[in-house]
BAZA-837758 format. One record per residue (C-alpha): residue number from 1; residue in three letters; x, y, z. Coordinates in steps of 0.25 Angstrom, whole numbers, padded with zeros to 4 digits. Each point is the difference from the previous one (the first is absolute). Last residue first. Layout:
<dovos>
- NUM / ALA / X / Y / Z
...
</dovos>
This chain:
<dovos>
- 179 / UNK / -0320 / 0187 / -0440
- 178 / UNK / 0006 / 0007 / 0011
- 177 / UNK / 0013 / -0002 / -0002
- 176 / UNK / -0003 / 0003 / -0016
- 175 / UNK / -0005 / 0015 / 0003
- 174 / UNK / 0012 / 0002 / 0010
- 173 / UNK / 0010 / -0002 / -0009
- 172 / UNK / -0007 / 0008 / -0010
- 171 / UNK / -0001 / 0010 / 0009
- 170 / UNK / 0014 / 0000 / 0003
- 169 / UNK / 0003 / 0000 / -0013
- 168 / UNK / -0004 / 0013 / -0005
- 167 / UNK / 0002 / 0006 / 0015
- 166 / UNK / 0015 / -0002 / -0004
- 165 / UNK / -0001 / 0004 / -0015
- 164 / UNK / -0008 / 0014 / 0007
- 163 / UNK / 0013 / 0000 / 0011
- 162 / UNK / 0009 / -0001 / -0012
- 161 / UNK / -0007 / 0011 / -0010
- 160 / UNK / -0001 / 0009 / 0013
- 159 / UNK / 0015 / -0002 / 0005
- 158 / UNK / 0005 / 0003 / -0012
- 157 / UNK / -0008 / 0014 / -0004
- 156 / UNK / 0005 / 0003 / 0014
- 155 / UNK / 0015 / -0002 / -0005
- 154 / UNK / -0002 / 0006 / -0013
- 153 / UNK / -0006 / 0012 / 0007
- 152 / UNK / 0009 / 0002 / 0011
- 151 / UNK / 0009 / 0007 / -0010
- 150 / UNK / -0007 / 0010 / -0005
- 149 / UNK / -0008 / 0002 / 0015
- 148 / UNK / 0014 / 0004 / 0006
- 147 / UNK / 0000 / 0010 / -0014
- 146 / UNK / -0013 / 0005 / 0004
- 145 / UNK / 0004 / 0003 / 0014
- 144 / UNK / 0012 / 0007 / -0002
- 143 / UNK / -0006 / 0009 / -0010
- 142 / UNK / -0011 / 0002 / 0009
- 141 / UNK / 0009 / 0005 / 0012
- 140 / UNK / 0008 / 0008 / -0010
- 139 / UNK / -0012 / 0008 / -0005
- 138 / UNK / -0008 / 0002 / 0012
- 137 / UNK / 0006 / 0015 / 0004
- 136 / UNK / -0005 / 0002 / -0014
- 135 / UNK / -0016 / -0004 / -0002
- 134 / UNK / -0001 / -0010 / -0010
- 133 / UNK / -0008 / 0006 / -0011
- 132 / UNK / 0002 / -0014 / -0009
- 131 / UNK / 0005 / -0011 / 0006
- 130 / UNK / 0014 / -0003 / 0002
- 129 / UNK / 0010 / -0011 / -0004
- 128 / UNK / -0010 / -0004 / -0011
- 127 / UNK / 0008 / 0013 / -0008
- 126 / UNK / 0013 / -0007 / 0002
- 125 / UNK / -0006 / -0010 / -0010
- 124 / UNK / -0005 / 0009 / -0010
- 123 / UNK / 0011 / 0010 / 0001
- 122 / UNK / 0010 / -0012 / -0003
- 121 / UNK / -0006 / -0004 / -0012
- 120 / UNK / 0009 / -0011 / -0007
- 119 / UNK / 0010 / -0002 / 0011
- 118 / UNK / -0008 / 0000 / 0012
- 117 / UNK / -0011 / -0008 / -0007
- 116 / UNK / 0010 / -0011 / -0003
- 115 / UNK / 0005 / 0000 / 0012
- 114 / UNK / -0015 / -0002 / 0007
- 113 / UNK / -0002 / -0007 / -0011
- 112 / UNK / 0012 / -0011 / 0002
- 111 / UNK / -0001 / 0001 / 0016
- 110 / UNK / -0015 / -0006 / -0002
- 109 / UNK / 0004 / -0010 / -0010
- 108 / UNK / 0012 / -0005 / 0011
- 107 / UNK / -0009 / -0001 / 0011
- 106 / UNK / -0010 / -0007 / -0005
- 105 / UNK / 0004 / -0012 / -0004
- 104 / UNK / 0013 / -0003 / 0012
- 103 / UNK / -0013 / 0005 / 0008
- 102 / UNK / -0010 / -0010 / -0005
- 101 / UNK / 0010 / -0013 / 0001
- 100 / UNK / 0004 / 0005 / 0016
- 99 / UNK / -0013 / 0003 / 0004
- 98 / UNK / -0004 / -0016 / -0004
- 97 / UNK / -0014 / -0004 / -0004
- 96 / UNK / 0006 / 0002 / -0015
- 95 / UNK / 0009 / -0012 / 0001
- 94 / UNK / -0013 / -0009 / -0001
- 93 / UNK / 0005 / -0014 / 0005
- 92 / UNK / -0007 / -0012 / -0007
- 91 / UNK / -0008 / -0012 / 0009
- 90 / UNK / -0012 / 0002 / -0010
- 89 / UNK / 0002 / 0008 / -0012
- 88 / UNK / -0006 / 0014 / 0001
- 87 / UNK / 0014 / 0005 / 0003
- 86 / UNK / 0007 / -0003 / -0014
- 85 / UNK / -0012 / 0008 / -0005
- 84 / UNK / 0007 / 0012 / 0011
- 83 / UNK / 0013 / -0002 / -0006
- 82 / UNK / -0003 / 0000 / -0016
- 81 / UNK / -0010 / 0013 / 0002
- 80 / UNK / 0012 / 0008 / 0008
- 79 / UNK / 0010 / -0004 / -0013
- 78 / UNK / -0009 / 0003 / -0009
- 77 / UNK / -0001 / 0014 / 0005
- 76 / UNK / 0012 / 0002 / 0005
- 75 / UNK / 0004 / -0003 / -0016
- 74 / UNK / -0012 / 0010 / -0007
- 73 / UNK / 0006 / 0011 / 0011
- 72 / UNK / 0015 / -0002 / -0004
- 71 / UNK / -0003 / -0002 / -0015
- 70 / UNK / -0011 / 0013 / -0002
- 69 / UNK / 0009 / 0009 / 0009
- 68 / UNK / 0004 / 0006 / -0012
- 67 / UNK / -0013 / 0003 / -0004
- 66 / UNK / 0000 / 0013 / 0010
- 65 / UNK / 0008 / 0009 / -0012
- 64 / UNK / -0012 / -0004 / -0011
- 63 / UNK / -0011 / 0006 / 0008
- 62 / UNK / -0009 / -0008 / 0009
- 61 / UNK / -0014 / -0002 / -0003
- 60 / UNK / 0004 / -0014 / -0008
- 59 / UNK / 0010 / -0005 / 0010
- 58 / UNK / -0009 / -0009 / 0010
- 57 / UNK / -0009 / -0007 / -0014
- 56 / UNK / 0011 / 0000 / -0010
- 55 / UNK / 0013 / -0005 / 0012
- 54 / UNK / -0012 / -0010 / 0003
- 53 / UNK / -0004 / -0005 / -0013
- 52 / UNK / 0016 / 0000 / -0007
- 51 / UNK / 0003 / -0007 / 0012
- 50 / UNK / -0011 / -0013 / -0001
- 49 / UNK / 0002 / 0000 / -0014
- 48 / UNK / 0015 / -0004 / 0002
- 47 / UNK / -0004 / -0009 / 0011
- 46 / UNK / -0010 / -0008 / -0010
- 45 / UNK / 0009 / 0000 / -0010
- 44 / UNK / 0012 / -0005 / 0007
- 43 / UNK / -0008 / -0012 / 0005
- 42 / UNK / -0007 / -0003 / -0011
- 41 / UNK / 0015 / -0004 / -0007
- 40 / UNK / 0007 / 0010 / -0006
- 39 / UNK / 0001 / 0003 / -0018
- 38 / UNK / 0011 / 0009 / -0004
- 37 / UNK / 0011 / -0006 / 0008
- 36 / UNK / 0010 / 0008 / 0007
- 35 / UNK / -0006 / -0004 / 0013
- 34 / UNK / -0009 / 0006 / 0012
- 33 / UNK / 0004 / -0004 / 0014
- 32 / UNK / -0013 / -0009 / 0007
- 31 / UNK / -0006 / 0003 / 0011
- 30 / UNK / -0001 / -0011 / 0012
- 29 / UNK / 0017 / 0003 / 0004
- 28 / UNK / -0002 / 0014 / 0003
- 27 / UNK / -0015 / -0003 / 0006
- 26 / UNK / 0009 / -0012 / 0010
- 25 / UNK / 0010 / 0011 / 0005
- 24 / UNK / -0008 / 0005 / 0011
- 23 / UNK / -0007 / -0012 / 0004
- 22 / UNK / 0014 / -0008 / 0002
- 21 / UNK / 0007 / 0011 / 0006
- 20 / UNK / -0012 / 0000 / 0011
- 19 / UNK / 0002 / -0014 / 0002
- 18 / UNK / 0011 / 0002 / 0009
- 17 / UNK / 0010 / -0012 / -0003
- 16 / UNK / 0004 / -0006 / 0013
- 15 / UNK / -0005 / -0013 / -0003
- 14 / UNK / -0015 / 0005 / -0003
- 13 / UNK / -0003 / 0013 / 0006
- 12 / UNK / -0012 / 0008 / 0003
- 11 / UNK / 0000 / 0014 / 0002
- 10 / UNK / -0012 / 0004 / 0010
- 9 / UNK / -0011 / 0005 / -0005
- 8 / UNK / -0009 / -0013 / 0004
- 7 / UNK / 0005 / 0000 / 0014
- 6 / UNK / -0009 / 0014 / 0001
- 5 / UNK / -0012 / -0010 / 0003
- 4 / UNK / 0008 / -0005 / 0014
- 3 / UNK / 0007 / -0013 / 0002
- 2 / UNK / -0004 / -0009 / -0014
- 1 / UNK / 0003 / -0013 / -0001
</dovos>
């Protein structure tokens, strides 16, 4: 029985096993590894058609050095659609609901480009430090604050995209009570 609506985020547990390992690991263990063998099953096929699509459709404005994110981005993305369709079954736990799941995701791509950006085009990146005609007294003040909201952002980007998931279900949750 259900205690309050937000029970239903909580992680559940079936014999001391938290079940949040479970749905994290089950898409790496529903897709299929490719083989040496010239002809694949369906399976195979469909995935591999699948990732030539998307890394086509995402990557063709892009130039030729940003395709090598193509593998990291076209797997997240498989991997987020495989977690929350396990979450339209009934009596399944969405791990994606959780702060913790969307910050471990976001917070290590965010700190990626932000590296990569610093490295690649440091003037560029420095310059997002301090707007344009910035008077000077000013300068220090608003380089601080803009590298404070540098790294708030991943954090805050979190807590939306979670509390969004949790108004999400809730609604649905209340929606089916009172039907």
């Amino acid at each position: 029985m259900m205690l309050s609506l937000f029970d239903q985020f909580a992680s559940p547990t079936r014999f001391g096993i938290p079940l949040i390992i479970i749905a994290l690991s089950l898409p790496w263990i529903l897709y299929p590894k490719p083989t040496a063998r010239w002809l694949s099953n369906r399976l195979l096929t469909i995935q591999g058609w699948f990732t030539a699509r998307f890394t086509r459709q995402i990557f063709q404005p892009i130039n030729l050095s940003g395709h090598k994110w193509a593998i990291i981005l076209a797997s997240l993305m498989l991997f987020l659609i495989t977690l929350n369709m396990l979450g339209l079954l009934p009596y399944t736990f969405t791990p994606t609901t959780q702060l913790s799941v969307n910050m471990a995701i976001a917070v290590p791509l965010w700190l990626a480009t932000v590296i990569i950006g610093m490295r690649n085009q440091p003037a560029h990146a420095l310059a997002h430090l301090l707007p344009e005609g910035t008077p000077t007294p000013l300068i220090p003040i608003l380089i601080i604050i803009e590298t404070i909201s540098l790294f708030i952002r991943p954090l805050a980007l979190g807590v939306r995209l979670t509390a969004n998931l949790t108004a999400g279900h809730l609604l649905i949750q209340l929606v089916s009570t009172a039907t």
